[in-house]
C-alpha positions as CSV (number, residue, x, y, z in Angstrom):
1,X,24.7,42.5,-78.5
2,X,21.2,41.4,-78.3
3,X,19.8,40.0,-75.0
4,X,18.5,36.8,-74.4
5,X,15.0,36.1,-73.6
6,X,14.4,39.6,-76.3
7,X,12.1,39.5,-78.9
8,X,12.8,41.8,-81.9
9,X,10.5,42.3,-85.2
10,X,8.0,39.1,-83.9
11,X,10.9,36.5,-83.7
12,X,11.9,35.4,-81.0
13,X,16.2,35.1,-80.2
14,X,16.2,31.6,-80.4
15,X,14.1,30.8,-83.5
16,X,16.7,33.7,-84.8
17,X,19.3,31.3,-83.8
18,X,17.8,28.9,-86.0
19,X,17.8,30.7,-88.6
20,X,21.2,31.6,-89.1
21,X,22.1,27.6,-87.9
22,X,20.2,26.9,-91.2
23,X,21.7,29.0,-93.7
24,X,24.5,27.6,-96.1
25,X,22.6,24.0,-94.9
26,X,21.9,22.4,-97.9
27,X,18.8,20.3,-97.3
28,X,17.9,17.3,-99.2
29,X,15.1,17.6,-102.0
30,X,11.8,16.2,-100.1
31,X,11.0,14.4,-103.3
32,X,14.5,12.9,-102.8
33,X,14.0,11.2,-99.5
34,X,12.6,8.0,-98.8
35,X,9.5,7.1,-96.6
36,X,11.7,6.4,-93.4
37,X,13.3,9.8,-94.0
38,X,9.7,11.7,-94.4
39,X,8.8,9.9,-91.1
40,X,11.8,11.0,-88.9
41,X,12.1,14.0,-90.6
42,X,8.4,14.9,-89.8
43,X,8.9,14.1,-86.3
44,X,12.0,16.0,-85.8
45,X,9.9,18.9,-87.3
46,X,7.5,18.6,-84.4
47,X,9.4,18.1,-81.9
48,X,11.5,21.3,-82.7
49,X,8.7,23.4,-83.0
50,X,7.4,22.3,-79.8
51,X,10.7,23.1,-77.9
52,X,10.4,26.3,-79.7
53,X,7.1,27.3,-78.5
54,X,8.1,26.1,-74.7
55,X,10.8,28.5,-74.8
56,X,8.7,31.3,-75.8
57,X,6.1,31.0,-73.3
58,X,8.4,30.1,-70.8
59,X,10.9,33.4,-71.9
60,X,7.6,35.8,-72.2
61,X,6.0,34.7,-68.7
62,X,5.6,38.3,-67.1
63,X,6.8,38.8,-63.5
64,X,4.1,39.2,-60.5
65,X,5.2,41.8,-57.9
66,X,5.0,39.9,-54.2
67,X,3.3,41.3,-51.4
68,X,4.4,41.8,-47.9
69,X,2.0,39.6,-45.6
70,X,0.8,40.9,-42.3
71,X,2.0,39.9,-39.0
72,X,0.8,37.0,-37.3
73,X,-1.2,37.9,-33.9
74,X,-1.3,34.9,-31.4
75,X,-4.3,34.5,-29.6
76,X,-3.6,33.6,-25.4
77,X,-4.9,33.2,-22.3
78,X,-3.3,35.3,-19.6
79,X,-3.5,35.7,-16.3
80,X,-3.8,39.3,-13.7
81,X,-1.2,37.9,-11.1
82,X,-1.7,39.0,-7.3
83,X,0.4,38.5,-4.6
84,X,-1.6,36.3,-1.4
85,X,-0.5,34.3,1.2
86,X,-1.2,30.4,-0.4
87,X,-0.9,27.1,1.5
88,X,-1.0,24.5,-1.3
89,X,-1.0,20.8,-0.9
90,X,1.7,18.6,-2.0
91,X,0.6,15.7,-4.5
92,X,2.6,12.4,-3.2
93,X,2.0,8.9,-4.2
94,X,2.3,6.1,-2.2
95,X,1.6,2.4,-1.4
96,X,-1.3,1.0,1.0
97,X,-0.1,-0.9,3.4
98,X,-2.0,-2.8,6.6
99,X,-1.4,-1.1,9.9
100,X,-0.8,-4.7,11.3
101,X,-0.8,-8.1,9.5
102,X,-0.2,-11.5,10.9
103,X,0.4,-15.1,9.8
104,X,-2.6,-17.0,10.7
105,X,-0.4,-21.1,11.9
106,X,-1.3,-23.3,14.0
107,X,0.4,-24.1,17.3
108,X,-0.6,-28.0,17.4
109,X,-0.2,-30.5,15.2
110,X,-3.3,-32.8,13.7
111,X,-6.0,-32.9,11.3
112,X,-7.9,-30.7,9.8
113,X,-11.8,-30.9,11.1
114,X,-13.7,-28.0,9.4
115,X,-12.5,-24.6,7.6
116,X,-14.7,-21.4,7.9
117,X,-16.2,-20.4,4.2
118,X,-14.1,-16.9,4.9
119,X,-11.1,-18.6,5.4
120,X,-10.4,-17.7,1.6
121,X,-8.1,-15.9,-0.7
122,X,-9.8,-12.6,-0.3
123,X,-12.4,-14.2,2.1
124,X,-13.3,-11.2,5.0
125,X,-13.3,-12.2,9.1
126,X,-14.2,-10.5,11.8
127,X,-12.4,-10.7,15.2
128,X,-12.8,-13.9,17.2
129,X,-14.7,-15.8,14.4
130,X,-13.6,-19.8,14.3
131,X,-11.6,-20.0,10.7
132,X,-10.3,-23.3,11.5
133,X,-10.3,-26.7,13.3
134,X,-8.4,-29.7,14.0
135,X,-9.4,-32.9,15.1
136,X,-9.7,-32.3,19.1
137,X,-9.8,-35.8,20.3
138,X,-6.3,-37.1,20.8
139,X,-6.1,-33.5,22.7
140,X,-9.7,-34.2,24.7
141,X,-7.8,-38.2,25.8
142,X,-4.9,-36.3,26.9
143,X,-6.6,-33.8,29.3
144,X,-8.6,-36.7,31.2
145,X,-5.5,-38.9,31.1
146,X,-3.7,-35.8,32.9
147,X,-6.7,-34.7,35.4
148,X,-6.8,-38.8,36.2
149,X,-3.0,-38.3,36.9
150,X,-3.4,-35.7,39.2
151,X,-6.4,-36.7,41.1
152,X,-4.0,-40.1,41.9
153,X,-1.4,-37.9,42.9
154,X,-3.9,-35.7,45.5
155,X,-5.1,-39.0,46.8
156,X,-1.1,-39.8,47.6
157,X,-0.8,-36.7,49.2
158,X,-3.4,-37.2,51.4
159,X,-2.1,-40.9,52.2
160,X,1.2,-39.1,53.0
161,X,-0.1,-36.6,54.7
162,X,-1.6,-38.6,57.5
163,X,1.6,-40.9,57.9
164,X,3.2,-37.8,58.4
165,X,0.8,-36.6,61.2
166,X,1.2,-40.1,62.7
167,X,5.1,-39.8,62.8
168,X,4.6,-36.5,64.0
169,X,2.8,-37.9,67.0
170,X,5.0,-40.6,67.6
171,X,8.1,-38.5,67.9
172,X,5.8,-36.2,70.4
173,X,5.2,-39.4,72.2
174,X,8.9,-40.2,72.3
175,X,9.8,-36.8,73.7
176,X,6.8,-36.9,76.8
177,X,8.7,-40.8,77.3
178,X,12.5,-39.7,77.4
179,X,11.4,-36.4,79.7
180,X,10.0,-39.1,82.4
181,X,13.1,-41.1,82.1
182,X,14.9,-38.5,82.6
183,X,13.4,-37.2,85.7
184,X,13.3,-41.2,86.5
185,X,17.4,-41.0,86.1
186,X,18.1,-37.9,88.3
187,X,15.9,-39.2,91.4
188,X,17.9,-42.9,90.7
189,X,21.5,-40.9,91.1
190,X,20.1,-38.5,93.9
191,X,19.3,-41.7,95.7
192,X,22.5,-43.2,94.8
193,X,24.5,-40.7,96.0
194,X,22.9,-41.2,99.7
195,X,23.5,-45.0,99.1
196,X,19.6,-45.5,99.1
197,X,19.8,-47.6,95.8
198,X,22.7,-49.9,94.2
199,X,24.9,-49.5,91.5
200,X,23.4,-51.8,89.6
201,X,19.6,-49.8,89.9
202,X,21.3,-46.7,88.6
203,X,23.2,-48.2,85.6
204,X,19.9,-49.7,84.9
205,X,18.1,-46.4,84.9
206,X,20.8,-44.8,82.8
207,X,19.9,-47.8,80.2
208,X,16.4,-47.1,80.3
209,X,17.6,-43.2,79.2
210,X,19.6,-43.8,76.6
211,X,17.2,-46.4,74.7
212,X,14.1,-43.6,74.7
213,X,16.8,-41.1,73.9
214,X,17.4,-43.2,70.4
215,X,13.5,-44.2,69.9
216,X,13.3,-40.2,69.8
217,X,15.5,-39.3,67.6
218,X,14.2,-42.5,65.1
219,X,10.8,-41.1,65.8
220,X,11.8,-37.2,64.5
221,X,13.4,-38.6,61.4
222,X,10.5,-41.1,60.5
223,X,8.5,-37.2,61.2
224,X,11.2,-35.4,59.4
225,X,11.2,-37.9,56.3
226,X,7.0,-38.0,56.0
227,X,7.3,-33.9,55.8
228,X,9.7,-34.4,52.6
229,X,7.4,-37.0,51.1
230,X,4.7,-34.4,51.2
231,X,6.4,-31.7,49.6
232,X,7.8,-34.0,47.2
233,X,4.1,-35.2,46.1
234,X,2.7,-31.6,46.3
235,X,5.7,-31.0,43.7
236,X,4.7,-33.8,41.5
237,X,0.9,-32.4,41.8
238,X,2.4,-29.1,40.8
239,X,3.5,-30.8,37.7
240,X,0.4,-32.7,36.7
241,X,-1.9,-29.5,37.1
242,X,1.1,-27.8,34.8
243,X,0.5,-30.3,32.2
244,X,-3.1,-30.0,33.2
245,X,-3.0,-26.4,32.1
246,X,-1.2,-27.1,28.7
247,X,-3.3,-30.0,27.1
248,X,-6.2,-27.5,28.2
249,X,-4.3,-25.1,26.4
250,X,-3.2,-27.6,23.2
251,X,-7.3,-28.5,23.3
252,X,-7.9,-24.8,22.5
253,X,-5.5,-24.6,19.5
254,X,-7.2,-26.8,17.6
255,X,-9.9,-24.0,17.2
256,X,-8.1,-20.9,14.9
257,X,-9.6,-18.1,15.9
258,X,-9.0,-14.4,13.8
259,X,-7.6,-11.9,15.9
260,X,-8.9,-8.5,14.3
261,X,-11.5,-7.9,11.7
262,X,-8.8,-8.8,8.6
263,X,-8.7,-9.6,5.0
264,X,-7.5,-13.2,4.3
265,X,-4.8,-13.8,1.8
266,X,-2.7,-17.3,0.9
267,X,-4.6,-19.3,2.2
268,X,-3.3,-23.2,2.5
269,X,-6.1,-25.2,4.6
270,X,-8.5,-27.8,3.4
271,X,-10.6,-30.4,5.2
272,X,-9.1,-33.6,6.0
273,X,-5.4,-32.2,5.7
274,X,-3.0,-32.9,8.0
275,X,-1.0,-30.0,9.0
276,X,2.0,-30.0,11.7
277,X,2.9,-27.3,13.7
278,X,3.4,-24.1,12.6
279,X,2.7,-24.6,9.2
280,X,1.3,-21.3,7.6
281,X,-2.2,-21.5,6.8
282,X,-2.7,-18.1,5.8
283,X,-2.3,-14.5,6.0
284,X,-4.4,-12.0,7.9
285,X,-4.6,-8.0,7.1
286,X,-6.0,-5.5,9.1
287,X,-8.9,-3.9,8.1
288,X,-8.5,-0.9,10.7
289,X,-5.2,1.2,10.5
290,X,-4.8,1.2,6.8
291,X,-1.7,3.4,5.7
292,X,-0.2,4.9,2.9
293,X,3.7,4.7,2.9
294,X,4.6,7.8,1.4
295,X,8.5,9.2,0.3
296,X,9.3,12.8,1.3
297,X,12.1,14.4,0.0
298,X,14.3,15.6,2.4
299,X,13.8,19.1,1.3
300,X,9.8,18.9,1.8
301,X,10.6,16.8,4.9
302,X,12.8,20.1,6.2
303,X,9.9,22.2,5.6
304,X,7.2,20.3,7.1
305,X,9.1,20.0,10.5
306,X,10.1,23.5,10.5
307,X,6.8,25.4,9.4
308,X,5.7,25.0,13.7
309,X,3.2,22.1,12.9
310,X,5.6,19.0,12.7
311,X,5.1,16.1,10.7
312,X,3.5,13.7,12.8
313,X,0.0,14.2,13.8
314,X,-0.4,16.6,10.5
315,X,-4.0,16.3,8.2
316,X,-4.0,14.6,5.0
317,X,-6.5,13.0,2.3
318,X,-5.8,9.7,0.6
319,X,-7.5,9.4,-2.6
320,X,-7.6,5.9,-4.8
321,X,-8.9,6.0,-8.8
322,X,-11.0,3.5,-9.9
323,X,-11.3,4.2,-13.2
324,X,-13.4,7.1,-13.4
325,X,-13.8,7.0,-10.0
326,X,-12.0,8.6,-7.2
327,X,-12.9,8.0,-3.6
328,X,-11.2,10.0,-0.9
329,X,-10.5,9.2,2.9
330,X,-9.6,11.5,5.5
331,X,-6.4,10.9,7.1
332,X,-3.1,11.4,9.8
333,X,0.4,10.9,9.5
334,X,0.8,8.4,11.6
335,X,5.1,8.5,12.3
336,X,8.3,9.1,10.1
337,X,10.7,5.9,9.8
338,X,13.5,5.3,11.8
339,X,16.3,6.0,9.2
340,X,16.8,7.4,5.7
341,X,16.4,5.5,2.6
342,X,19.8,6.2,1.3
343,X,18.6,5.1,-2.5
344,X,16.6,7.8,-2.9
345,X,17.8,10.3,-0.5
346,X,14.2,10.6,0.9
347,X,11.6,10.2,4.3
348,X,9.3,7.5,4.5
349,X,6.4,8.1,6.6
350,X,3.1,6.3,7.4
351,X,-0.3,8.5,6.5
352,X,-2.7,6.3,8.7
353,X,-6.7,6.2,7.2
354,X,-9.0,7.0,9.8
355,X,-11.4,4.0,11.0
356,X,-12.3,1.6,8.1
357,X,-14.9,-1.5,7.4
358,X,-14.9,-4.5,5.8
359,X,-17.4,-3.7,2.7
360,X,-14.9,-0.9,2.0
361,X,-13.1,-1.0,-1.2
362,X,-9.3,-0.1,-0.1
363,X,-7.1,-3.0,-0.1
364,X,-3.3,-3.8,0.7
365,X,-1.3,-2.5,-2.1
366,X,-3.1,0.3,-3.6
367,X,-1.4,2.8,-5.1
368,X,-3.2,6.1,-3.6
369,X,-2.3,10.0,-3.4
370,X,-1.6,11.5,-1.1
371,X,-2.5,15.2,-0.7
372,X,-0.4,16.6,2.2
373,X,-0.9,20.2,3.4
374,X,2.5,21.8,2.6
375,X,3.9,25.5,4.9
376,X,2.0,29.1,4.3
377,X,4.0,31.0,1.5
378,X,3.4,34.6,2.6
379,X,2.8,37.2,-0.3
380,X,3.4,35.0,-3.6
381,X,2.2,34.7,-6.8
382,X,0.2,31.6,-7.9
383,X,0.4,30.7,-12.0
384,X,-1.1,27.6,-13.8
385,X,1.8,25.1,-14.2
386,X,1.6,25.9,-17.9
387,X,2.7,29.5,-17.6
388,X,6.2,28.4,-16.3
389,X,8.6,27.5,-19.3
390,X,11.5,25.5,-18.7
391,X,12.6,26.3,-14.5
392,X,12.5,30.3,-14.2
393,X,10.7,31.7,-17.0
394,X,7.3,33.4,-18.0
395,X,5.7,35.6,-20.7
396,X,4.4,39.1,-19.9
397,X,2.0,40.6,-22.1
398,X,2.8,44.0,-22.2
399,X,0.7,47.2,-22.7
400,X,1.6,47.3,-26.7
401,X,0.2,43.3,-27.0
402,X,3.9,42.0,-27.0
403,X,5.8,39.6,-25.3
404,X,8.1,40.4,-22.6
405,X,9.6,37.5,-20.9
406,X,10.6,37.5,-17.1
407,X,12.6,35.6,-15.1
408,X,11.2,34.4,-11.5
409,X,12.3,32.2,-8.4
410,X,9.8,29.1,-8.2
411,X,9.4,28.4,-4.4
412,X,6.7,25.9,-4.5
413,X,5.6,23.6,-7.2
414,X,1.6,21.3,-7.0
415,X,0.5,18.7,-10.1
416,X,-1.7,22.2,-11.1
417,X,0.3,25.5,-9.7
418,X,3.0,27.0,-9.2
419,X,4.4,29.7,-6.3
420,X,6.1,32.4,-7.2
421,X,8.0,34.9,-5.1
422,X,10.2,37.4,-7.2
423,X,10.2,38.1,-10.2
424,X,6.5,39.5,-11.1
425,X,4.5,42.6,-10.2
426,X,1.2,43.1,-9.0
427,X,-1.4,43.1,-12.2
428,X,1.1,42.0,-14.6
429,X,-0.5,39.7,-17.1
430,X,1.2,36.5,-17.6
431,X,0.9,34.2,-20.7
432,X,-1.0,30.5,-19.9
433,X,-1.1,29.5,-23.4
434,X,1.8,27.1,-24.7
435,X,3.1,26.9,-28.2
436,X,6.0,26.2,-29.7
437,X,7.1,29.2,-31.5
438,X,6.7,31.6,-27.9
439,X,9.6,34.2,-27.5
440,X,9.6,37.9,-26.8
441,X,8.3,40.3,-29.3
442,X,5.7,38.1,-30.4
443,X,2.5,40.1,-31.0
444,X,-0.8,38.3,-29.7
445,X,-4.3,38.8,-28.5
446,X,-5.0,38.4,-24.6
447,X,-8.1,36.2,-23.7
448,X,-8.0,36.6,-19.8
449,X,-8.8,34.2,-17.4
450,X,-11.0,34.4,-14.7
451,X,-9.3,35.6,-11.2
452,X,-10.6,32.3,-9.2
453,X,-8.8,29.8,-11.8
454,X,-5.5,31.3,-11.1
455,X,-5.1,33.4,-7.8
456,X,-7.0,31.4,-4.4
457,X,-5.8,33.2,-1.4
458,X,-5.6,30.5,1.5
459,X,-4.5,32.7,4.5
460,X,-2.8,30.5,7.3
461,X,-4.9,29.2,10.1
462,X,-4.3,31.4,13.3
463,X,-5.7,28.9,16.1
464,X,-7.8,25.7,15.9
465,X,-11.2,27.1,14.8
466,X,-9.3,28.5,12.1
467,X,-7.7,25.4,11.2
468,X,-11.0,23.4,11.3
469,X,-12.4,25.8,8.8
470,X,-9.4,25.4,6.5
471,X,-10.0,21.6,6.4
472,X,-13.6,22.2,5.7
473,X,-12.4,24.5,2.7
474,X,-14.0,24.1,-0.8
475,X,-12.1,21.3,-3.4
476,X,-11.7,24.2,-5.5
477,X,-9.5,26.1,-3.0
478,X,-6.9,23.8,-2.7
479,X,-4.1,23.2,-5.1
480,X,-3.3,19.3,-5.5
């Protein structure tokens, strides 16, 4: 049986077919048909020689042998890893905060007088500038109504203060009278007794006793009752000098003075208001003692306070974008809060800025970074953050120009770099490059990188002047 697809003696097997379809047809004379018949018949005609020829060309298409392509060679950066002792910073973010804020109200009631052109949403004061003033004079009519009070009231001391003396010399009087009566008395009775005088002289002389004994004893409570009139005036001068002191004092409110060189927010003062108070006029922030509130993690907390350094008191660098901008400012942390936040199972603490102005550009409620010096990792390996895939894994170019891929332990992680303590040898030479069809066995081309972009050794400081030349380090040395 013949093959299809064949062709024997020029035909091909299906025109063959064709053939033998057509014998013992008995076709219609062409003079016979009509003009409709000629057309369809024509068209048939064409359209079966066309098929025809299709399937020829189609059945006599010759076969190209395929050729094996050559294998694919990736081209990647790679790295010569080293170990080093590395002290890298950890990247936080953070919110500025003012060291100390306060509500700027006043503590008197009145109207308002004059406002200072500072005294203005985003207006700048320094300490002890005037921002506001209220309308002094109901305050001025009180102090002289109160120092005219007390003035009275030292004149009627004085006044009682002289009665007093007078009583006092009275009684004194009284007492020199009733000792002379009394001497008076005794020679009377001694006479008596030798029947020199009557009865009647002696009873007299007794009489004479007893009535200087009761003008004495009126006379020490007339002195006794002027002494209590004069404390009880120096009491009620006490008093007015008291009140004195606070409409002196309410006078003075009704200047506002700023307490610290601050920004001014929310501010609610204009002239001719009348404000009661403690009514908030607006809201003061401190320009000095800026601070970046900043979330540790507990587990970056535990290092930090065991590593022999402590938290508080430890160097920092605060750095705001503005746009293409970045402006750093040296910096402390400041102290740790008093508790955990429990939401995110982390440490607050306060990175304070050193010493600021006011034509500085950091406000309350920028959102900053903070790079915070992290613990010395003794004898690790440092890779581009790239070179890690997924938690624990890295590619090793190997002497043939394969992949190898490694497992390591990741004991520090920056924005740029990553730590590395097992896992790697000396010289190996780890893949940077990403791509998404990486695996082992892959063949590629090694472009290495330079040493410095890669490997910084940043040995531990060993006393102070070695910690004062760390801080002074390069940019390029430390690992945000």
């Amino acid at each position: 049986m013949e093959k299809p697809g064949t062709v024997h003696k020029g035909r091909h097997w299906a025109l063959r077919g064709w053939g033998d379809r057509l014998q013992g047809v008995r076709l219609p004379r062409w003079a016979a048909l009509g003009p409709r018949s000629k057309r369809v018949a024509a068209i048939a005609g064409v359209l079966l020689l066309g098929a025809s020829g299709f399937t020829l060309m189609v059945a006599s298409k010759p076969e190209v042998a395929r050729e094996d392509r050559p294998e694919r060679v990736w081209s990647v950066d790679a790295v010569n890893v080293a170990r080093a002792d590395h002290r890298p910073d950890m990247s936080l973010m953070g919110t500025l905060v003012a060291g100390r804020s306060a509500e700027l109200r006043p503590l008197v009631a009145g109207t308002v007088k004059a406002v200072s052109p500072s005294l203005r949403d985003g207006g700048l004061v320094k300490a002890g500038e005037t921002l506001l003033e209220i309308d002094p004079w109901d305050y001025e009519l009180n102090v002289r109504e109160t120092r005219a009070q007390l003035a009275e009231a030292k004149a009627r001391l004085d006044e009682l203060r002289a009665t007093a003396a007078a009583e006092r010399s009275r009684a004194e009087l009284a007492r020199q009278q009733m000792g002379l009566k009394e001497r008076e008395q005794e020679r009377t009775q001694a006479l008596y007794e030798k029947g020199t005088v009557s009865i009647a002289r002696l009873e007299q002389s007794q009489g004479a006793l007893a009535a200087e004994r009761q003008t004495l004893a009126a006379m020490e409570n007339g002195s006794q009752a002027g002494a209590a009139r004069v404390r009880q005036q120096e009491a009620i001068i006490d008093r007015l000098k008291a009140a004195l002191d606070r409409a002196e004092t309410d006078l003075a409110r009704t200047r506002l003075t700023a307490p610290f060189d601050a920004f001014v927010g929310q501010t609610r003062a204009e002239v001719g208001m009348r404000i009661s108070a403690g009514d908030r006029v607006a809201v003061l922030s401190g320009v000095e003692g800026l601070e970046a509130r900043v979330t540790l993690s507990t587990e970056a907390y535990g290092r930090l306070a065991a590593d022999g350094e402590g938290v508080v008191g430890r160097r920092a660098e605060v750095a705001w974008k503005l746009g293409e901008q970045r402006l750093t400012y040296p910096a402390t942390v400041e102290r740790v809060i008093d508790r955990i936040d429990t939401t995110t199972g982390g440490v607050t603490i306060f990175v304070r800025l050193e010493a600021q102005s006011l034509d500085q550009p950091l406000r309350p409620g920028a959102f900053v970074e903070v790079a915070l010096p992290d613990r010395t990792y003794v004898a690790v390996h440092r890779l581009p953050v790239t070179a890690v895939h997924g938690n624990d894994t890295v590619y090793v170019a190997n002497a043939e120009g394969r992949l190898e891929s490694a497992k390591v332990h990741v004991v520090a992680r920056t924005s740029d770099a990553v730590f590395i303590d097992k896992g790697l040898s000396d010289g190996a030479k780890v893949v940077t490059t990403r791509f998404q069809e990486i695996g082992p066995g892959l063949k590629v081309a090694v472009r290495e990188m330079p040493g410095t972009d890669a490997q910084v050794a940043t040995n531990p400081p060993r006393d102070n002047q070695d910690k004062d030349n760390q801080d002074k380090a390069p940019a390029e040395e430390k690992s945000e």
